[in-house]
N, C-alpha and C positions, 0 to 999 in steps of 0.2 A: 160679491164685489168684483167689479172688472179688474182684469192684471192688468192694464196700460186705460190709460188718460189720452186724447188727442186735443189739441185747442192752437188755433191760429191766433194769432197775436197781430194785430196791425193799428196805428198810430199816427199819425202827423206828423213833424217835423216843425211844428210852430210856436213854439217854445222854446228857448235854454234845455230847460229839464226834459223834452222830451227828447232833443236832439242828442243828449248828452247820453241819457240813457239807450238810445238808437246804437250810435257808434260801441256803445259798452256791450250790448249785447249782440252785434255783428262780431267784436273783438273775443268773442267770450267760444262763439265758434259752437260744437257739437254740446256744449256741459252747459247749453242756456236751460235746458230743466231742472237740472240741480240747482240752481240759483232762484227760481222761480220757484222751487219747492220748499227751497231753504227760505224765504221771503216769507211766502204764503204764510206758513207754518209759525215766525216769526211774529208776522201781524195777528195770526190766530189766536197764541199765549196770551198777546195782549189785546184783544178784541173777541174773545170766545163768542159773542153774540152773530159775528160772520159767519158759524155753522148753523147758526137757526135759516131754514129756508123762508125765500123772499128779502134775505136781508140787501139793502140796498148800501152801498160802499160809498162814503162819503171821503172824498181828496184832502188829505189835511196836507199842509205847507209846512208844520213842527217838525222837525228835525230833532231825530233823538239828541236827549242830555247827554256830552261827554264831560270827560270828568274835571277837564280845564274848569268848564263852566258850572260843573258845580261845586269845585274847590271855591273860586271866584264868589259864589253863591255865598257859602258857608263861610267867607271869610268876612264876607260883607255883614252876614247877619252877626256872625261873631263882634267885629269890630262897632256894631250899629248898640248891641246889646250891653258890651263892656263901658262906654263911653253913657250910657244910659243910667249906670248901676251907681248906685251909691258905692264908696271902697269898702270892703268885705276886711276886717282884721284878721290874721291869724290865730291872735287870744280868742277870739268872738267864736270863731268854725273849733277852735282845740275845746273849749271850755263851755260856751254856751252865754259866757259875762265878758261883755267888752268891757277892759278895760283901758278908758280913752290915751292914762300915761304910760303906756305896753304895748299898747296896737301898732302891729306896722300892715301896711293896709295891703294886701293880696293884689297880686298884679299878673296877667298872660300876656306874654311875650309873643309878636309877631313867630319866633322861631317856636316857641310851645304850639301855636297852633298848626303852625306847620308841621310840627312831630304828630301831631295829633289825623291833618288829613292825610300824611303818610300812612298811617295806620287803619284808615276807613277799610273796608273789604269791601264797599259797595260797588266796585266794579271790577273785582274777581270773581272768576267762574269757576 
C-alpha cells in the first residue's frame, strides 16, 4: 500500500453547488484532504459498492435526512395514522373486553409525541 495518495481536483464554476463548494474549499486552506477523506469515507459506509473496481459514481441531488425533517416525518405519519384509527379504550388494551359503558377512548397528545421524538436516538452518535 502507498503512504501518500496525490489527485488534482479541478471543476467549473457553472453551478450554485459547484461555485459554493469552490469558495469552501479555497476557504478550507491546507486541511482540504481531510475533508475529502472524511467525505469519501462517508459516501463509502453508505455506498460500499464504490470500492468494487470500475464502479462508476453516479451525482445524486438528496441531501441527507436531518432530524427537523424527520421529526416533521414522523409526526405526519403519527398524526395521519391516529386520525385513521378507530378510538382504542383503555378497558379494551387493560382487559381484552371492551366494555362500551367504561371505555374512555385512548388519545396521544401532540406533547406525548413530542416526548416521544425527543427520545429517538436516531441521530446520536
Amino acid at each position: 500500500m502507498p503512504n501518500t495518495y496525490h489527485f488534482t481536483l479541478q471543476w467549473s464554476g457553472d453551478t450554485a453547488d459547484k461555485i459554493q463548494v469552490g469558495d469552501a474549499m479555497k476557504n478550507i486552506g491546507r486541511s482540504k484532504s481531510k475533508l475529502v477523506v472524511a467525505a469519501v469515507a462517508e459516501y463509502v459506509i453508505v455506498h460500499p459498492e464504490a470500492l468494487t473496481p470500475g464502479y462508476s459514481f453516479k451525482a445524486s441531488a438528496e441531501l441527507p435526512l436531518i432530524r427537523a425533517q424527520a421529526e416533521g416525518i414522523i409526526k405526519d405519519t403519527v398524526d395521519a395514522r391516529l386520525v385513521s384509527m378507530a378510538p382504542i379504550s383503555r378497558n379494551t388494551i387493560n382487559s381484552g373486553n371492551p366494555d362500551p359503558t367504561t371505555d374512555s377512548p385512548v388519545s396521544v397528545s401532540k406533547d406525548e409525541i413530542d416526548i416521544m421524538l425527543r427520545n429517538l436516538d436516531l441521530f446520536t452518535s
